[in-house]
C-alpha positions in Angstrom: 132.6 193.4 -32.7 131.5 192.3 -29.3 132.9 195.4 -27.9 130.7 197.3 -30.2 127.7 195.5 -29.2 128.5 196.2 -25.5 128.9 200.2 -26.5 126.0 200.1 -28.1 123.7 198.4 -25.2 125.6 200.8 -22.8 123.9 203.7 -25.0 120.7 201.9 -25.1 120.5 201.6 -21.2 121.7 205.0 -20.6 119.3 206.8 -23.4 116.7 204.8 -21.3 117.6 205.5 -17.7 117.9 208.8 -18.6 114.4 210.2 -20.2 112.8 207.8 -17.9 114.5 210.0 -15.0 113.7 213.0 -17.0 110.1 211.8 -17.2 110.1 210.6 -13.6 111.2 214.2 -12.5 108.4 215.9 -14.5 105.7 213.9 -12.7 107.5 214.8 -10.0 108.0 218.1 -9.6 105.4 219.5 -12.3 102.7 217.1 -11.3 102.9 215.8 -7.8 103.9 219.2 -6.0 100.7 220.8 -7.4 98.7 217.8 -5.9 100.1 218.7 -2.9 97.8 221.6 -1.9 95.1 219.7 -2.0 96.2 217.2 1.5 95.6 218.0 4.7 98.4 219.1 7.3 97.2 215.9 9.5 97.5 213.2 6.2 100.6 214.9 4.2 103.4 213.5 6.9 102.3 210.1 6.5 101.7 210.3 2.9 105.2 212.1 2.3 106.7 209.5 4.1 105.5 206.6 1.7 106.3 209.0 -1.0 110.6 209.4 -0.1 110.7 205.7 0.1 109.3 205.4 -3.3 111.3 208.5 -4.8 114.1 206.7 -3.9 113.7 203.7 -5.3 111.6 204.9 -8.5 113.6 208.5 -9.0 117.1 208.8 -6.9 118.8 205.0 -8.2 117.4 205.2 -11.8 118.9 208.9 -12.1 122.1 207.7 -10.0 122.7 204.8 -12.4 122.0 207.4 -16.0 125.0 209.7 -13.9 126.8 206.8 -13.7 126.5 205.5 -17.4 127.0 208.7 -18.2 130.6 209.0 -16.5 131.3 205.2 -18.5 130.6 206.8 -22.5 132.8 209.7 -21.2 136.0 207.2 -21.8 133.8 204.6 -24.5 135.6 205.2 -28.2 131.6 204.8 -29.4 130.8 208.0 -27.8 134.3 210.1 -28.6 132.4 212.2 -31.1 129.9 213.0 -28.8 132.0 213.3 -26.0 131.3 217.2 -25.4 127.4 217.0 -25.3 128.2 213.7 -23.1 130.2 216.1 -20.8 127.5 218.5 -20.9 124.6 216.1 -20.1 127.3 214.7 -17.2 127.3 218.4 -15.5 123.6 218.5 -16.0 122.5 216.0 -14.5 125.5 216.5 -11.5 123.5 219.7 -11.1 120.2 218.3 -11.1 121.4 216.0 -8.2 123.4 218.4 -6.1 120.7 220.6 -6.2 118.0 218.3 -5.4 119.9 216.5 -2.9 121.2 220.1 -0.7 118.3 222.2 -1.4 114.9 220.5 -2.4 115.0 217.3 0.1 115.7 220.0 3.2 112.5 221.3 1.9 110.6 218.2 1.9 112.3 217.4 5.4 110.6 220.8 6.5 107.4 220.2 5.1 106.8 216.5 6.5 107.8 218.2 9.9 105.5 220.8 9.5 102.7 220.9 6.0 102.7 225.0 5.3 101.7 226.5 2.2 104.5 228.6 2.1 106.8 225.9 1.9 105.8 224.4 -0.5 105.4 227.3 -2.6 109.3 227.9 -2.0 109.6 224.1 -3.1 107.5 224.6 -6.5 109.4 227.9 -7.3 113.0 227.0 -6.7 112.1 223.5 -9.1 110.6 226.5 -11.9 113.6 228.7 -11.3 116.5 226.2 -11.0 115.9 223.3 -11.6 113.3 222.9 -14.4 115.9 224.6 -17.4 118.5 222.4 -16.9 116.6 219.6 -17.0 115.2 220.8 -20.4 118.0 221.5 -21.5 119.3 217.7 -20.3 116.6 216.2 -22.4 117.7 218.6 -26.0 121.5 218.1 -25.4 120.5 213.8 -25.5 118.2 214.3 -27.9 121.0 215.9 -30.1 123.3 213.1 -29.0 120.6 210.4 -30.0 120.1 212.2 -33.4 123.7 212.1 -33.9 124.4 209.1 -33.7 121.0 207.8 -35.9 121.7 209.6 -38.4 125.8 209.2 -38.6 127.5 207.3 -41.4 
């Protein structure tokens, strides 16, 4: 029994990390870029700098730990049935963290050294083109997961 209350409060933390990463992303990247356009090349390297330190605390280690719980209801017999939409939501979010890690934060590197539009442009269309899908998708495959497990008997 006790082991079936820590499952299930293992779910409960990871169905929170999670859409509170996914949400976290979406103000990132659908909001926040946008804004962007509208600071000045002297303000923006100051202001992205703030910005990185707070990513990392309010967007890298909460979507960190969710990959992490994650990889822990891979092997939990509470998730067994679910374990290939677990899988898939572990790839997704890998991907969403590889690809952010080797190819967005070079861009923002690029554009604290040196605020162009064109940069960020490149920025806003490689998060619409490859990153903004699987993240969808990331948020239907738990969905589907959460339903699941609701509405099992």
């Amino acid at each position: 029994m006790e082991h079936l209350k820590f499952s299930r409060l293992i779910l409960v933390f990871y169905f929170g990390f999670l859409f509170y990463s996914i949400g976290a992303l979406a103000i990132e990247n659908d909001v926040n870029y946008k804004s962007w356009y509208f600071i000045g090349n002297t303000e923006f390297e100051k202001y992205h700098i703030e910005l990185e330190k707070l990513l990392k605390l309010y967007l890298f280690l909460p979507l960190g730990f969710t990959l992490l719980l994650n990889v822990f209801l891979l092997f939990m017999k509470l998730a067994r049935s679910f374990k290939t939409l677990f899988l898939i939501s572990f790839f997704l979010l890998l991907f969403i963290l590889i690809f952010s890690v080797l190819v967005q934060v070079p861009i923002h590197v690029q554009l604290q050294n040196e605020y162009r539009v064109e940069t960020l442009n490149l920025l806003i269309s490689n998060h619409q083109t490859f990153r903004l899908i699987p993240t969808l998708f990331l948020a239907m495959v738990n969905l589907i997961i959460l339903y699941k497990y609701l509405t099992r008997k």
